[in-house]
N, C-alpha and C positions, 0 to 999 in steps of 0.2 A: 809553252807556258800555259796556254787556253788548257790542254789537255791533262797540264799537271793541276791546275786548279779545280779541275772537274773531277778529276780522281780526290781533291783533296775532299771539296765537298761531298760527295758521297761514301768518304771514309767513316765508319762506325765514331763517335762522338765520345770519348771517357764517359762513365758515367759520375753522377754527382755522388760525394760523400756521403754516406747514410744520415738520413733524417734532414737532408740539406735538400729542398725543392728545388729542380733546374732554374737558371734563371728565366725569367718573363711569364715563369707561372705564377699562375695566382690561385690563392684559396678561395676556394667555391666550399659554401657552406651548405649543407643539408637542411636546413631549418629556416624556417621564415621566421623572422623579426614579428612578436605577436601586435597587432593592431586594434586599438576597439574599437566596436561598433556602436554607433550613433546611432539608433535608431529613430527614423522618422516621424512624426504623429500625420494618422490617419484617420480619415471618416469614411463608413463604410459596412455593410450588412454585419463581413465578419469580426470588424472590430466591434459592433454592437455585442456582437454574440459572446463574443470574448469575457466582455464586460460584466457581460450577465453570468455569464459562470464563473468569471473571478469574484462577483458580489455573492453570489449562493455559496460556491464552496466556501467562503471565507464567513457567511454566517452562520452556517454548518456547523464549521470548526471550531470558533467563537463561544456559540451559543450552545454547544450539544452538552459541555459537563455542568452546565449550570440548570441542565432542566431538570425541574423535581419531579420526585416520584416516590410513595410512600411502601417504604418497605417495615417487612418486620426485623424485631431483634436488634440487635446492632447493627446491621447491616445501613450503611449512607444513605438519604432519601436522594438519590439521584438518578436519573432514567439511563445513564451512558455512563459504566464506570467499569473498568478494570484493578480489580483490586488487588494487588499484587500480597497485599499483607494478610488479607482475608482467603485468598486462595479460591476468589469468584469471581466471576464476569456478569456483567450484567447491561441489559439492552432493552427496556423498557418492559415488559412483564417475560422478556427471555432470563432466564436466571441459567449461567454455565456452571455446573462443578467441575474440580479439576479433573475429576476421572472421567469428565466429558470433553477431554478437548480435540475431539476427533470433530464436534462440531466447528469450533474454529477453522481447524484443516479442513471442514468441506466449505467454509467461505472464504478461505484462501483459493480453493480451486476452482469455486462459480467464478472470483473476482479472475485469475488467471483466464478462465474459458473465454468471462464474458471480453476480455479484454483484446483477445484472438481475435473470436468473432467482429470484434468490432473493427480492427483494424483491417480484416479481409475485407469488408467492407466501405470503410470511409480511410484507409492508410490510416497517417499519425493522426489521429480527430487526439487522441490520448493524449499527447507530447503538446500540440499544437492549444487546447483549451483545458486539460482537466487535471496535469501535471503539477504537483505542487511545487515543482521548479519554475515552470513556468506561470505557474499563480504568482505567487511573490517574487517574483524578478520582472513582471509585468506594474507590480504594486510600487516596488524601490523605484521603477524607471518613470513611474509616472509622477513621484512626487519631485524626483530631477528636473523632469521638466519644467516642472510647476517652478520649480528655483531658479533655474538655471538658463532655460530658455529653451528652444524648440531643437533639432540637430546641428543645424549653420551656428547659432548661437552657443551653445555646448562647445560645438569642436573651437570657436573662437577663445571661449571662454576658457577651455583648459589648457591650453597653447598662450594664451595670457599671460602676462607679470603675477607675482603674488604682492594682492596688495589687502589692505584693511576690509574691503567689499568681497574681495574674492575667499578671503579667509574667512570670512562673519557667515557669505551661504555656506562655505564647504562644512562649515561647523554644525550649521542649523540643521543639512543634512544628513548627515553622519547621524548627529542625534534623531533625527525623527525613525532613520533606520533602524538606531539600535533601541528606540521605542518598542517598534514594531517585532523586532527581533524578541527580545525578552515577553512581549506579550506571547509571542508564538512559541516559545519555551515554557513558559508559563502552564498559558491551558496545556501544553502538552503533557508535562507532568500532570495536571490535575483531571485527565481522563485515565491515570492508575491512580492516583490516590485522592480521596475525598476531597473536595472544593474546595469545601468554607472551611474546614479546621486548615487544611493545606496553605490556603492563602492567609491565615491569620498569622499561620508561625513563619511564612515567608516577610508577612513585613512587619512582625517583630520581634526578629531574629531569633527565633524557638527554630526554625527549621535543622535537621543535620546538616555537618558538613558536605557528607556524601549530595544530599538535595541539592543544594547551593551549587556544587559542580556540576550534577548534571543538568540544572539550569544555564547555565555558564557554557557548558560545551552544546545545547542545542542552540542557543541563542549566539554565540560564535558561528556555529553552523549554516545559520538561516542567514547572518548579515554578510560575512564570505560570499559564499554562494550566490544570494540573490541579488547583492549589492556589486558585486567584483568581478565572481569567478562567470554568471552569467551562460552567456551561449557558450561558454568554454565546459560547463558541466553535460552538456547535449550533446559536442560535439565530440569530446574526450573520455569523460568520465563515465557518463550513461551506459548500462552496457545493453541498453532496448534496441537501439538502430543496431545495431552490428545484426542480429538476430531476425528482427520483425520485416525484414525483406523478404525471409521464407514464406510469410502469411500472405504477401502481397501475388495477385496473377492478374492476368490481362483484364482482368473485368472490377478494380480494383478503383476507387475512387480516391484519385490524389491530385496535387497541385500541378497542373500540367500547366506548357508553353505553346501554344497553335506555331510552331517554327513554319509550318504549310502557307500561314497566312501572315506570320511577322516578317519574313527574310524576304528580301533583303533590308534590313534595318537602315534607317538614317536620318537624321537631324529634318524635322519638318516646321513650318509654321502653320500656325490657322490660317484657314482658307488654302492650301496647297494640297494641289489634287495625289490621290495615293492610286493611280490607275496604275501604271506601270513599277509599280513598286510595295514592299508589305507596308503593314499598318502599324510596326516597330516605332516607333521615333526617336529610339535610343535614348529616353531620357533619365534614363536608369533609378526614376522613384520607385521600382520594385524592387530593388537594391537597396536604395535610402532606406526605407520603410521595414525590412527583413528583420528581425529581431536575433537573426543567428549572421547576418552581413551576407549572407548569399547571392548571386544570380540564374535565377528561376530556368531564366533561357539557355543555360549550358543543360539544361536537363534535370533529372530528379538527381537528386544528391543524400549523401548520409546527415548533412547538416540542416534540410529543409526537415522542420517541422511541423506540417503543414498546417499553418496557422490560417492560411489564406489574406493576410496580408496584403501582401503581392497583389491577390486579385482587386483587392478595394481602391489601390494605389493605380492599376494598369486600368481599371473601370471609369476611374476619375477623368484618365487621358481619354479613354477613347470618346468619351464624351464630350471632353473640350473639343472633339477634333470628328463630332458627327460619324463618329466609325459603330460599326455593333460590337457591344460589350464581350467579354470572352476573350478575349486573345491569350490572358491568363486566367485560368479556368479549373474548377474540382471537376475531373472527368475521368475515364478508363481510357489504357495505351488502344483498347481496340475501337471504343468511340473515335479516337484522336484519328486512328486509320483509317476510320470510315466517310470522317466527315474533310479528309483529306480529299479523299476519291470524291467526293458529293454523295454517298451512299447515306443509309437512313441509321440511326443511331437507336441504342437501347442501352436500358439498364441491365445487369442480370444478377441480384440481385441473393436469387436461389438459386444456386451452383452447387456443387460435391461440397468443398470444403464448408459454406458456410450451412450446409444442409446440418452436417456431423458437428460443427460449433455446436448450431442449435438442438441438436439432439441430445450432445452431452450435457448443456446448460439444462436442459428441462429433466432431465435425468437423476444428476445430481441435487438440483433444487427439489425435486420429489422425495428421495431420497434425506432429504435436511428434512421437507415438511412433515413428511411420515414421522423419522425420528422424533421431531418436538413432541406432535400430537397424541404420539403412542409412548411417548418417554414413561416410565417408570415414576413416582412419587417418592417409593421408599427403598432404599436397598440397606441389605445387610452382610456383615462379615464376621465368620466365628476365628478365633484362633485357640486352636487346643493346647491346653496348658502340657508340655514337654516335662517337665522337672518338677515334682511326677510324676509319669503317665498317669496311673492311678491311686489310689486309696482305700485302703480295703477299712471297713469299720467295725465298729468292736460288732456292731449286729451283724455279721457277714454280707451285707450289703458291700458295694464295688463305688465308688466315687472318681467321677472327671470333671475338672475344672474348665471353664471356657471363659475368653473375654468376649463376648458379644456385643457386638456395634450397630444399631440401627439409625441410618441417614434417612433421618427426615428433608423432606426437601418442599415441602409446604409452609406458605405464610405461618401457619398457626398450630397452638402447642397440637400433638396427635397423642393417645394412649393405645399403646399396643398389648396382644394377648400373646402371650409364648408358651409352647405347648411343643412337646415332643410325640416321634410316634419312629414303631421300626423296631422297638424294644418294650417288651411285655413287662410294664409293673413299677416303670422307669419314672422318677420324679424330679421335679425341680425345687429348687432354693437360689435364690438369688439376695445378693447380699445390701441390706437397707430396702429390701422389696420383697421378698417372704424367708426371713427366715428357717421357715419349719417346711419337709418335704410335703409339695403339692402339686396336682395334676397341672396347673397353668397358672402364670402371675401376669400381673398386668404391668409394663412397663411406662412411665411418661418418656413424650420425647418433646424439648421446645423445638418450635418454628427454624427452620434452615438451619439448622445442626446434627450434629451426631451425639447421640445417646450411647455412651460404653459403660458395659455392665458386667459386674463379677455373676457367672452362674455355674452353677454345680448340680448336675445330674445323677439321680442314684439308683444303682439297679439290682437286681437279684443275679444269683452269680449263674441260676440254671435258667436266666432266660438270656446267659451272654455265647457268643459263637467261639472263644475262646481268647485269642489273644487281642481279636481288634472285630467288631460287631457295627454293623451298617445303624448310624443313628440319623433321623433327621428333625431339624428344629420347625414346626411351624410358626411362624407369626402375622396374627391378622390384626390388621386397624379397624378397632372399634366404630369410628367414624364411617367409614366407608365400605368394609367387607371387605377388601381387598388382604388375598394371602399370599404369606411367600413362601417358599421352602427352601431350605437349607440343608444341604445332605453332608455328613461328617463323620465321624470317627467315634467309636467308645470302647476305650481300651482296658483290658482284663487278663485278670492271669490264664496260665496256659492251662489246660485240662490233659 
């Protein structure tokens, strides 16, 4: 019987019906249950620093489309505007045309450079203080607390009943956000389109439809995000941490854990000697405090953004408990080795890669500063009239038409001279600007605009090369002497 029983249990078991689990399994889920994070309030160097760069950038941003600045023409008296309808950019005496915007793409690439560089060297300083996710998610959290109370409080308070008090804050908060939210929507639009006309037709109600929504869809965006979604857009949606590990090497300045000197961790009181043991006391306020829920101590992570938090939170402890400050620390992995062993510590500061940051960064920025300085004032475009080629006239002279465009790009009106040369005898007539053939007419051009001109060139048929004869346009500014040339077409019967 023993022996039949052992053969029974080792008999191959049916298996279950399709889509039917054996019994006494159970579903194990792949996904953690999302949790939010409370974060701490702390005192401390980096939350000073913090502070200061959420007060700056935020008056920056604020302040920058409302500074004056006296332009000409139509053009907005505004020192910071992108003028999406005007087809200019403008940055306090920088003025972009569109056929410049190669200069924007080279401050697309100093900001990318500098943004390298800067992480080779101090890790996430970007993520951590100057990230506009982390600006206003910093700003929503703080007036929560203001409401709500400190983290213990918070976490009590929304685990709470709903009751008339708990409904009256959540309300008063919600609105102070979406204050904030539509103000940040607000100026946004109004650094493409003019301030003052901009905000008058926003509040009474001249604005477009279209305006209205895309107010609506940044200001959704901003109270989402900085009110809700939170460390959830750093950890999930960002796509910078995935990436900006490559910029990081051994000599890299991030939030590091002295594990050499915390481990082994464990519950301490004041006054209890730390000889035989680290200077950890597991009291996990550098967890509280984390603005992404992290802990520091499993190591660096994709979700630590190295705010430095942590450090002001662990600085605090070591102080109640007479230890030396650091145990969480902005330091390099070869520091941390070094001062593991007792060896001497260094920065390095100048290495390869941040050598080539800063070569490309002063490269590029030359390359901008040249451009501005030596930029052009005036340019010009002919377009040869097709349909005719040409015009032969009753005196046997040969006639071509051109639209000529000269881009002023100066505050103030200029008058130009236009003159031909390349073809022997050859004249102009420009239409409302001379009439009758003559060696050169003077064109007006106003301030930050383009001048387009009907003009017609006329020549003798034996000083033409036959079907198509090298002609070029000069034009010089009166004001200034400055000339340009323009090489083109003068088209003629065939010989």
């Amino acid at each position: 019987m023993a022996v039949a029983n052992e053969v029974a249990e080792k008999a191959p078991q049916p298996s279950p019906p399709p889509g039917k689990k054996p019994e006494g399994e159970q579903k194990t889920s792949l996904y953690a249950a999302y949790q939010k994070v409370y974060p701490r309030e702390i005192q401390g160097k980096f939350r000073s620093l913090k502070w200061w760069s959420v007060g700056i950038l935020l008056a920056i941003y604020f302040i920058g489309p409302w500074i004056p600045w006296e332009r000409s023409g139509n053009a907005p008296d505004q020192a910071i505007l992108m003028d999406i309808a005007g087809r200019r950019g403008y940055f306090f005496f920088v003025e972009i045309w569109p056929q410049e915007v190669y200069y924007l793409t080279g401050v697309l690439i100093l900001g990318a450079i500098g943004l390298f560089l800067a992480t080779a060297l101090l890790g996430r300083v970007w993520c951590g203080f100057t990230c506009i996710q982390t600006v206003f998610t910093d700003v929503f959290v703080w007036f929560e607390k203001k409401l709500e109370g400190d983290r213990n409080k918070r976490m009590k308070f929304d685990k709470g009943p709903w009751t008339a008090q708990k409904f009256g804050i959540k309300t008063l908060k919600i609105s102070i956000w979406a204050i904030i939210s539509i103000a940040t929507a607000w100026t946004w639009v109004i650094y493409f389109t003019p301030a003052w006309s901009t905000s008058v037709d926003i509040v009474t109600g001249q604005a477009s439809l279209g305006l209205y929504g895309f107010l609506a869809l940044i200001a959704g965006t901003t109270f989402l995000l900085a009110g809700f979604a939170r460390e959830q857009v750093c950890i999930y949606m960002c796509p910078w941490p995935r990436f900006q590990a490559a910029m990081f090497d051994e000599d890299s300045l991030v939030v590091t854990y002295e594990r050499w000197r915390g481990e082994p961790r464990g519950y301490a009181k004041k006054g209890d000697e730390f000889k035989d043991r680290g200077h950890c006391v597991d009291c996990t306020l550098c967890v509280q405090v984390c603005p992404t829920g992290i802990d520091i101590r499993n190591g660096s992570q994709l979700a630590c953004i190295g705010c430095g938090l942590c450090i002001d939170a662990c600085n605090s402890v070591m102080d109640r408990f007479n230890l030396p400050r650091g145990l969480i620390t902005y330091d390099s992995t070869n520091n941390q080795l070094a001062r593991a062993k007792g060896q001497p510590t260094r920065f390095r500061f100048v290495r390869p890669r941040t050598i080539i940051y800063t070569a490309l960064l002063a490269a590029v920025g030359a390359v901008m500063v040249f451009g501005l300085s030596t930029r052009a004032t005036t340019e010009i475009n002919v377009l040869h009239e097709r349909s005719p080629l040409y015009v032969p006239l009753s005196d046997g002279q040969i006639r071509n038409g051109y639209t000529f465009k000269i881009l002023n790009m100066q505050p103030g009106e200029q008058t130009f001279t236009l003159a031909t040369d390349g073809i022997e005898g050859a004249k102009i007539t420009a239409v409302g600007y001379a009439e009758e053939p003559v060696d050169s007419v003077q064109l007006p051009v106003k301030g930050d605009t383009v001048g387009t001109f009907r003009v017609y060139v006329t020549a003798p048929p034996k000083a033409l090369d036959g079907s198509s004869t090298d002609l070029e346009f000069v034009l010089t500014n009166q004001a200034t002497g400055e000339t340009l040339d323009y090489e083109t077409l003068f088209a003629g019967p065939n010989r």
